[in-house]
C-alpha positions in Angstrom: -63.4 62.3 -82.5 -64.3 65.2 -85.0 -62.0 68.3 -84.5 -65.0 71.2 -82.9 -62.8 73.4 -85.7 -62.2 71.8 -89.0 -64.7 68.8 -88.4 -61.7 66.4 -89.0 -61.9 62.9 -88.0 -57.9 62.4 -87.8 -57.4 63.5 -84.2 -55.1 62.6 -81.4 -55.2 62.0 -77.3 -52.0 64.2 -75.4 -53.5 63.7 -72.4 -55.7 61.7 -70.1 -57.1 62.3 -66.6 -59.2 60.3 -64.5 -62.1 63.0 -62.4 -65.0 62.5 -60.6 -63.5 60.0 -58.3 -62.9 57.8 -61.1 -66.2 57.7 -62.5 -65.1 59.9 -65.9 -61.8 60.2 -67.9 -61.3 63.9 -69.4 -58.8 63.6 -72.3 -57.2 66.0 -74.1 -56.8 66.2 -77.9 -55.1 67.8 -80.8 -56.5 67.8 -84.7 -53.9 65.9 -87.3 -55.2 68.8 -89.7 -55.8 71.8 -88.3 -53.5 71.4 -84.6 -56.4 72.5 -82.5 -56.8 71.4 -79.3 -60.0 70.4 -77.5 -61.0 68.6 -74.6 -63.6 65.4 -74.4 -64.6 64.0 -71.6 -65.9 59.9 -71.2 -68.5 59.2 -68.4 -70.5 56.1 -68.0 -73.8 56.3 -70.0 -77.3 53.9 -68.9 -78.9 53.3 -72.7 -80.3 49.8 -72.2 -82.2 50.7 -69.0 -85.9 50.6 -69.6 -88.7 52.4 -66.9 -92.0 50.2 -66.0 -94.2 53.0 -65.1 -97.5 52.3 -62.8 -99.7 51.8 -65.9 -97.9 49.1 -67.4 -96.3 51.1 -70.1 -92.4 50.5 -70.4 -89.9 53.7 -71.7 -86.5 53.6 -72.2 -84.8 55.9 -68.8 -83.7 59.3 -69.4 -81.0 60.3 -67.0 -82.5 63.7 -67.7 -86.0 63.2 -66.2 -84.2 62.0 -63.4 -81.7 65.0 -63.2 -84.7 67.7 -63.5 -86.6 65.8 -60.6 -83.8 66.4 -58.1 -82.9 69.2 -59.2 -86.2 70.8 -58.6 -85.9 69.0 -55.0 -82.8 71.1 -54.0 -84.5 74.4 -55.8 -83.0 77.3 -53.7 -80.9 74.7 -51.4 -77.4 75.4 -50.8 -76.0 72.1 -52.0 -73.0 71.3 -54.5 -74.5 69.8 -58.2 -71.4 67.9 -57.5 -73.4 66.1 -54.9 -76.6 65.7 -56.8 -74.2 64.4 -59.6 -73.0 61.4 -57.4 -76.4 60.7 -55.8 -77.4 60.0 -59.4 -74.5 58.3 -60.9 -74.7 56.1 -57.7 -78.2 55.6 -58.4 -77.7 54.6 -62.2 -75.1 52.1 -60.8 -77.5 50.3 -58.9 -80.1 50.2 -61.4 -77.6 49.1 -64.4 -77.6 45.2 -63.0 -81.4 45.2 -64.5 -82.5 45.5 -67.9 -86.0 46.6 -66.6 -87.2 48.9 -63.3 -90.4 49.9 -62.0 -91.2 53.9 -61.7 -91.7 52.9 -57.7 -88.3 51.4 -57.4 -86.6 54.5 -58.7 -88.8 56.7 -56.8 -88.1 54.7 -53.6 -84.5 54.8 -54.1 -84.3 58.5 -54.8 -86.1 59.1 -51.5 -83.9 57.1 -49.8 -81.1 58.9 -51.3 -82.3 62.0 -50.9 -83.3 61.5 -46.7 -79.3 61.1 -46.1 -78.5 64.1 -47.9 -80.7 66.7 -47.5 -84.2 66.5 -45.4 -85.6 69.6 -46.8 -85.0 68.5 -50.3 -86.3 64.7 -49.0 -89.6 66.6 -48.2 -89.8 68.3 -51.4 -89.4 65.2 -53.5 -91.7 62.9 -51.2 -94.6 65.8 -51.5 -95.1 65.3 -55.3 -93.6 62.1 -55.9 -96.0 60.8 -53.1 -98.4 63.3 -54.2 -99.5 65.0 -50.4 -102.8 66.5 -50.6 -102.8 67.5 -46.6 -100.8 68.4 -44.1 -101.2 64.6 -42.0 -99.2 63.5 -45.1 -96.3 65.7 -44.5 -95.8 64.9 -41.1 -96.2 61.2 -41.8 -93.2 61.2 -44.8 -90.7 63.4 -41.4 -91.4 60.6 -38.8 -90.5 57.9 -41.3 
């Protein structure tokens, strides 16, 4: 790991803590050169996932996509980032046994995810992901 200070290579764990409920390690390091000390932190990463989308076309996932879609779900919500962090690092888990998933299955699951934890935000994400052009479809997406 590349000191943030002297850009050496030669660096050094002194410490290592599991967080996030186990699902990341933050270490802490010191540069052989320089005696800086920095912190890095190790969290599961999805690279070899790739997204069929409804034309056919196949992309490799971006966690970030995902991330801004939510996000923009619990716009003005009072709920933890914490908690959006685990809905999609839960999500990502589930999807990882596949090399390959349709847009529709990640959609579906995130509305699923999203109707235990927060109905307004559930709402939100159904309306566009669904794309509701009336009012019918609203209350059809509440009584499900």
């Amino acid at each position: 790991m590349k000191c943030p200070k002297c850009w050496n290579l030669e660096t050094r764990v002194i410490d290592s803590r599991v967080i996030d409920d186990g699902k990341a390690i933050k270490r802490r390091r010191q540069c052989e050169y320089c005696d800086n000390r920095f912190s890095t932190f190790e969290k599961i990463w999805i690279t070899e996932l790739v997204v069929i989308k409804r034309d056919g076309v196949k992309e490799l996932y971006e966690r970030t996509k995902l991330k801004k879609a939510i996000m923009l779900a619990f716009a003005k919500r009072d709920f933890p980032i914490e908690k959006i962090e685990d809905i999609i690092f839960n999500l990502e888990t589930k999807w990882s046994v596949n090399k390959e998933i349709s847009s529709q299955q990640i959609g579906d699951d995130i509305l699923i995810a999203l109707k235990s934890s927060d109905p307004v935000a559930y709402v939100r994400f159904a309306s566009v992901y669904k794309k509701f052009d009336s009012l019918k479809d609203f209350k059809q997406i509440i009584e499900w």
